[in-house]
C-alpha positions in Angstrom: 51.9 92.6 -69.7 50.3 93.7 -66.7 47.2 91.8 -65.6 43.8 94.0 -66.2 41.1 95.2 -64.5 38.0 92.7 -64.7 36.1 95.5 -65.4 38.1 96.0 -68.8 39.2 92.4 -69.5 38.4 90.6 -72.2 36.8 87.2 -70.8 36.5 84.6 -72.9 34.0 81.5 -71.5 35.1 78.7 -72.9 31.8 75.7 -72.8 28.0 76.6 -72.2 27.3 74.2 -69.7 25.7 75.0 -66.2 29.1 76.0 -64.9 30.0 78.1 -68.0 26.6 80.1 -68.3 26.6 80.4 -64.2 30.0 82.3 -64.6 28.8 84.8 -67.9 25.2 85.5 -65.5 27.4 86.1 -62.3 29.8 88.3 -64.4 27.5 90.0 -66.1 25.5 91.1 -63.0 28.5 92.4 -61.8 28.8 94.4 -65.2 31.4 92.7 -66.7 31.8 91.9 -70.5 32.1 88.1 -71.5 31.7 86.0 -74.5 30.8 82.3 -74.0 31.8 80.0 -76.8 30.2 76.5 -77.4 31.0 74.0 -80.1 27.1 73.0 -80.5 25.9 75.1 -83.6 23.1 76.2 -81.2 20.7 75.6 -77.6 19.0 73.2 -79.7 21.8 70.7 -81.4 21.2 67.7 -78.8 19.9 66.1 -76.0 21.6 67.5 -73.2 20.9 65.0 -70.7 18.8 63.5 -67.4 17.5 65.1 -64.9 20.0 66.5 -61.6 19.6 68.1 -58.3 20.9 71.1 -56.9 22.1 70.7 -53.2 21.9 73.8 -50.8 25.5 74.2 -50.3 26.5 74.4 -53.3 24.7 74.6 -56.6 21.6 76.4 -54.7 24.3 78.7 -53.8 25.4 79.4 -57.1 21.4 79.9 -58.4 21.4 82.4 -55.3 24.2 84.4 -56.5 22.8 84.1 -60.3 19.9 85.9 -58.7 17.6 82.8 -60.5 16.8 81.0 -57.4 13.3 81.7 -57.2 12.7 80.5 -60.8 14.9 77.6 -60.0 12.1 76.5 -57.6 9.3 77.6 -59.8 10.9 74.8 -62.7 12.1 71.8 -59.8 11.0 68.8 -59.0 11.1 68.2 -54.8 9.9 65.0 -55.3 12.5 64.2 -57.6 14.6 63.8 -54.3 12.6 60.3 -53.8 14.9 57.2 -53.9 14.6 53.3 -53.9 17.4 51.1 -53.0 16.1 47.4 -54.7 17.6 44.0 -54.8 17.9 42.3 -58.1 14.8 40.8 -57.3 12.9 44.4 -57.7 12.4 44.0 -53.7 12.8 47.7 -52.5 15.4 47.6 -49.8 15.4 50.8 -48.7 12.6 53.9 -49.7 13.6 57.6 -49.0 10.4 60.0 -49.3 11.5 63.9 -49.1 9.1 65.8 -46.7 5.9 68.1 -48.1 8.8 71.0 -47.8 11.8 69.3 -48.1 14.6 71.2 -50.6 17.9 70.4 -50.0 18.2 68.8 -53.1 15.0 69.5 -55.9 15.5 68.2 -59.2 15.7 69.4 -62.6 16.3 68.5 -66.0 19.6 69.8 -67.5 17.6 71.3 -70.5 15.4 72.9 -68.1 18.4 74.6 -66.2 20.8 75.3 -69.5 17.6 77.2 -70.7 17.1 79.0 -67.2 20.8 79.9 -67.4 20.7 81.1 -71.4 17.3 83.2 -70.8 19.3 85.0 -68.3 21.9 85.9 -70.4 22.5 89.5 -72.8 21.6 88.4 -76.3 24.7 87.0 -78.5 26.6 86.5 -75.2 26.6 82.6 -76.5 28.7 82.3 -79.2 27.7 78.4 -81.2 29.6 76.5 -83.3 32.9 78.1 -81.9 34.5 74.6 -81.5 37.6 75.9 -79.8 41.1 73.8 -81.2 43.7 75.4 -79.0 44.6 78.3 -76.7 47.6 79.9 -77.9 50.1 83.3 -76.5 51.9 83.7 -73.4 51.1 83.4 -70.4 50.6 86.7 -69.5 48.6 87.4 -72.1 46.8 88.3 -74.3 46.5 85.2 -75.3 44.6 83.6 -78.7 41.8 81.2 -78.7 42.3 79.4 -82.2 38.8 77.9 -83.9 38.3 74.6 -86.0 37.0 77.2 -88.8 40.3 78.6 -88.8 39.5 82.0 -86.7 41.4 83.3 -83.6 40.2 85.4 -81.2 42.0 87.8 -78.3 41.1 87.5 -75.0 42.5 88.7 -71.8 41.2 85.9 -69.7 40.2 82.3 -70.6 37.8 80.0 -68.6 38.0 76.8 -69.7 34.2 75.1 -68.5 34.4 73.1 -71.3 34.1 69.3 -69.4 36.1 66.1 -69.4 37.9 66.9 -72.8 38.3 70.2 -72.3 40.4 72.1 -75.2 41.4 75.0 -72.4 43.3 71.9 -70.0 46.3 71.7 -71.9 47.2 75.4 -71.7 47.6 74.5 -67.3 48.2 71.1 -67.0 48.6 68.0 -69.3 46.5 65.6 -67.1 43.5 64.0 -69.4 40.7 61.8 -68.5 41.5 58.3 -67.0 38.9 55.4 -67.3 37.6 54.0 -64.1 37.1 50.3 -65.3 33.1 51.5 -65.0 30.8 51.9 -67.8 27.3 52.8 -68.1 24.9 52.1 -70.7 21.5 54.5 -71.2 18.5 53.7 -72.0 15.4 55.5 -72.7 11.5 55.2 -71.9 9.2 58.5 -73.1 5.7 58.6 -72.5 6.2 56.1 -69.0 3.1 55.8 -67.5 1.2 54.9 -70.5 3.7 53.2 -72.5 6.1 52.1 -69.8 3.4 51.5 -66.3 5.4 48.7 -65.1 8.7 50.5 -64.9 7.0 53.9 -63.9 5.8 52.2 -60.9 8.9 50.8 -60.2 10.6 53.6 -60.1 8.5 55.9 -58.6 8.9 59.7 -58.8 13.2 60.2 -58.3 15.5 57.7 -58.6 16.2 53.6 -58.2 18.9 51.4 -57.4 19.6 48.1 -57.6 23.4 46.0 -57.5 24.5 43.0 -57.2 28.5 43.6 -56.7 29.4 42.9 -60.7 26.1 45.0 -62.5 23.9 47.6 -61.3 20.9 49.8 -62.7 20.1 53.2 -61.8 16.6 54.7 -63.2 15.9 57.7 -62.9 13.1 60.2 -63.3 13.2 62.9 -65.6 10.2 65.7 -66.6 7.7 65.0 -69.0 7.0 61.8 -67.7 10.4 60.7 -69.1 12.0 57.7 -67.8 16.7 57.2 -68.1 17.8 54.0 -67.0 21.7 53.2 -66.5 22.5 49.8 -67.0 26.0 49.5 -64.6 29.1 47.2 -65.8 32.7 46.6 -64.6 34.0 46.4 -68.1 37.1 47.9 -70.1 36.4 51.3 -72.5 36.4 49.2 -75.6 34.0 46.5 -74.2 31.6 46.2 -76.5 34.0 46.0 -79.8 35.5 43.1 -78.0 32.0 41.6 -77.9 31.5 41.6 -81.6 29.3 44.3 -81.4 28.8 48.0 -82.6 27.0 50.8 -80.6 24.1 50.6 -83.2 23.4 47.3 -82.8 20.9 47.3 -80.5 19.5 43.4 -80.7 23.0 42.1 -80.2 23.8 44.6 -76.8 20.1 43.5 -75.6 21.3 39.8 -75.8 24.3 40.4 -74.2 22.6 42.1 -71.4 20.1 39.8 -71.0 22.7 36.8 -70.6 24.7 39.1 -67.9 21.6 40.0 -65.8 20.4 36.2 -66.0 19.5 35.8 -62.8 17.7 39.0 -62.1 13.9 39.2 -61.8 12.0 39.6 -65.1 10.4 42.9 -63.6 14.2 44.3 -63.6 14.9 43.2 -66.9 12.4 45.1 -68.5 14.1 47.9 -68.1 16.4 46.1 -70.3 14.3 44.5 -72.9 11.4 47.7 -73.2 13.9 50.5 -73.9 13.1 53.0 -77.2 15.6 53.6 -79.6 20.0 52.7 -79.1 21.5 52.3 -76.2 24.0 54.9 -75.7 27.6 53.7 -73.9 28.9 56.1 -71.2 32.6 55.0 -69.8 32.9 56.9 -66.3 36.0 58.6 -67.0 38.1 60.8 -63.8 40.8 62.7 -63.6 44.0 61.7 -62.0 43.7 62.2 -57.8 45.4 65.1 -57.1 45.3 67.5 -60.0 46.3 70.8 -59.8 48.4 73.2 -62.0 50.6 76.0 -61.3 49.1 79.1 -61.6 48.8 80.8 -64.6 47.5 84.8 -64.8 45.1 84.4 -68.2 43.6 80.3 -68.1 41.9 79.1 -65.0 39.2 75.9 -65.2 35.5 74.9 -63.3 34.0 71.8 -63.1 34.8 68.6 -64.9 37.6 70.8 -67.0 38.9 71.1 -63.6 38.3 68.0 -61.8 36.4 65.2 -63.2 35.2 62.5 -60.8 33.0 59.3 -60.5 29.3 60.2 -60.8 28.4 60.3 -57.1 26.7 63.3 -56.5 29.1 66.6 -57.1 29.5 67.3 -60.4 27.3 70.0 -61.6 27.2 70.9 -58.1 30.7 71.8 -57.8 30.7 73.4 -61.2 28.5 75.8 -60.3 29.9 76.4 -57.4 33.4 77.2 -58.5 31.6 79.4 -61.3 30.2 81.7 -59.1 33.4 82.0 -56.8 35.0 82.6 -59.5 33.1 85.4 -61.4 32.4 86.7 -57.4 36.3 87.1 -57.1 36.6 89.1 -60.5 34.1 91.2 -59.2 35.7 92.0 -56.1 39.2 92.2 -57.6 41.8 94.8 -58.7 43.5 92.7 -61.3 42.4 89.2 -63.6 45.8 87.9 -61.7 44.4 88.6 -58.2 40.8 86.9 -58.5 42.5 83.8 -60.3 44.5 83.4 -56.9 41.7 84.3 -54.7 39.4 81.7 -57.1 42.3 78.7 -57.1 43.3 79.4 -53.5 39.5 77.8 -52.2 38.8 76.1 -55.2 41.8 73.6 -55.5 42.1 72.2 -52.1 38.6 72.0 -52.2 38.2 69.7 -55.3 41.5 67.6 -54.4 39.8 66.8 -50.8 36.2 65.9 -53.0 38.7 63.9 -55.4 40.1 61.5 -52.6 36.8 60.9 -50.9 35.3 60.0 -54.3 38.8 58.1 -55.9 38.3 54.8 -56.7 34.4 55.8 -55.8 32.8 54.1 -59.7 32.7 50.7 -57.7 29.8 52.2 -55.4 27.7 52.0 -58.1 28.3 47.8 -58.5 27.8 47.7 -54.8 24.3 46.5 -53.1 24.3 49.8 -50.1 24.7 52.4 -53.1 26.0 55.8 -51.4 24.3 59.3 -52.8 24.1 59.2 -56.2 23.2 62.7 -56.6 23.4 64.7 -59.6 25.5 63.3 -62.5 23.9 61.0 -64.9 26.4 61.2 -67.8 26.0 64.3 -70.0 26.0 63.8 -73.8 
């Protein structure tokens, strides 16, 4: 088959994450046809996570392409980009304080942005509760997208932004998700400064740090005076069934916690001991250091489909990034074929070189001089 024109393809979106719905707007603008599919039965079915920033050179750059820059600003928090580096003790360490008119990195909450992105968007581009099983037919197309309710669709080109356990993966490359030996544990405090005034103060009005070289915490601020608190461990994936405990079991995890962060200050416990609801376990998974696949004329990947890494500051970032290169080479191409080589060309090298600084890169958060965290508190 020969490979289309973008312009006529049949692009097939495969996630409705940042990177995902940064692609369909790109495309779009460029007056393209594309169909995102999501498993979630719609914008609404959960929680989709804390609060991240987007840096200048790269997720800004993205929102720029988008066109939704200016709204971007209108929704972000600059002084999200505040951060406190603390010693168990609570003792602040270290205090970044972004400038009256600093914006290299504003942040937002990841229901703000997914909501920026899907207003942008032609009605019924979004496709929910397409929870995709399988890509299927050859590689040079068409190929079939095969459904969990049993339906197949035809698509000229497939774009698989569909995260760590992406369905699209296997279709390029058999690499899956590795653990990191790192896990975090969530915890949430709504309503902060009236409920939570202790912690609110503590953290201020970005994020906080604090390690000892086994555990860590990272708070964070989200909007609506919304409080996310990581609880850091060097622990294996199944680490809390080999405690005796279940994820539900919230008084048991608590005690746990509270005998492994003995010997920090009672302040820093609280964010252990005042948290609302479950706590919600997060292994930091990666993807092996390099990965790349050959390349194929119909499947490409963004983001963590692409190239999952320690939570240090890239993720969404990069996701974005790669989105809008890619739908920028469609746009500029004669053939699917050509703007997947153009894409993969830049974006490959680019994420193995990001993959080796960050390899290994989970233990940063255990460690007392805590490099950028940036952007990526786990998703859910």
């Amino acid at each position: 088959m020969t490979s289309p024109n973008p312009a006529r393809a049949r692009i097939s979106i495969i996630g409705a994450g940042p990177g995902g719905l940064t692609c369909a707007r790109i495309l779009q603008q460029h007056g393209m046809a594309v169909t995102v599919h999501d498993r979630d039965t719609g914008p609404d079915a959960r929680n989709q996570g804390g609060t991240l920033d987007l840096h200048a050179d790269n997720g800004q750059i993205a929102l720029r392409a988008a066109g939704l820059l200016d709204e971007f600003f209108e929704l972000a928090r600059p002084e999200g980009q505040e951060m406190r580096r603390m010693d168990p003790a609570g003792t602040v360490t270290s205090h970044q304080i972004p400038g009256p008119d600093e914006l290299f990195k504003p942040e937002i909450d990841r229901g703000q942005l997914r909501d920026l992105l899907l207003g942008s968007l032609r009605p019924g581009t979004v496709r929910w509760g397409s929870a995709l099983e399988r890509v299927g037919g050859p590689a040079e197309g068409p190929r079939q997208l095969h459904f969990a309710d049993g339906t197949t669709v035809e698509t000229d080109l497939v774009i698989g932004a569909d995260g760590a356990f992406s369905r699209v993966r296997p279709a390029v490359s058999p690499a899956v998700p590795e653990p990191t030996g790192i896990s975090f544990l969530e915890a949430w405090f709504s309503d902060a400064e009236n409920r939570h005034p202790d912690i609110a103060e503590l953290v201020g009005q970005g994020g906080a740090h604090a390690a000892d070289g086994e555990r860590g915490m990272f708070a964070q601020r989200n909007g609506n005076d919304h409080i996310r608190v990581y609880l850091i461990q060097r622990v294996p994936v199944d680490w809390l069934g080999a405690s005796g405990l279940t994820a539900d079991d919230t008084d048991g995890i608590r005690a746990l916690l509270l005998e492994r962060y003995a010997h920090w200050s009672p302040r820093m416990r609280r964010m252990i001991t005042d948290n609302e609801g479950v706590y919600v376990d997060r292994p930091i998974l990666a993807l092996p250091v390099p990965h790349a696949w050959g390349h194929d004329p119909t499947v490409t990947l963004l983001g963590d489909a692409a190239h999952l890494m320690p939570p240090l500051g890239v993720g969404v970032n990069l996701a974005m990034l790669d989105a809008a290169e890619l739908a920028l080479a469609l746009a500029d191409s004669t053939t699917v074929d050509d703007a997947l080589r153009t894409y993969e060309k830049t974006m490959l090298p680019r994420s193995i070189e990001t993959a080796r600084v960050l390899e290994g890169g989970a233990e940063h958060l255990l460690a007392t001089d805590l490099p950028d965290f940036g952007d990526d508190a786990p998703e859910h």
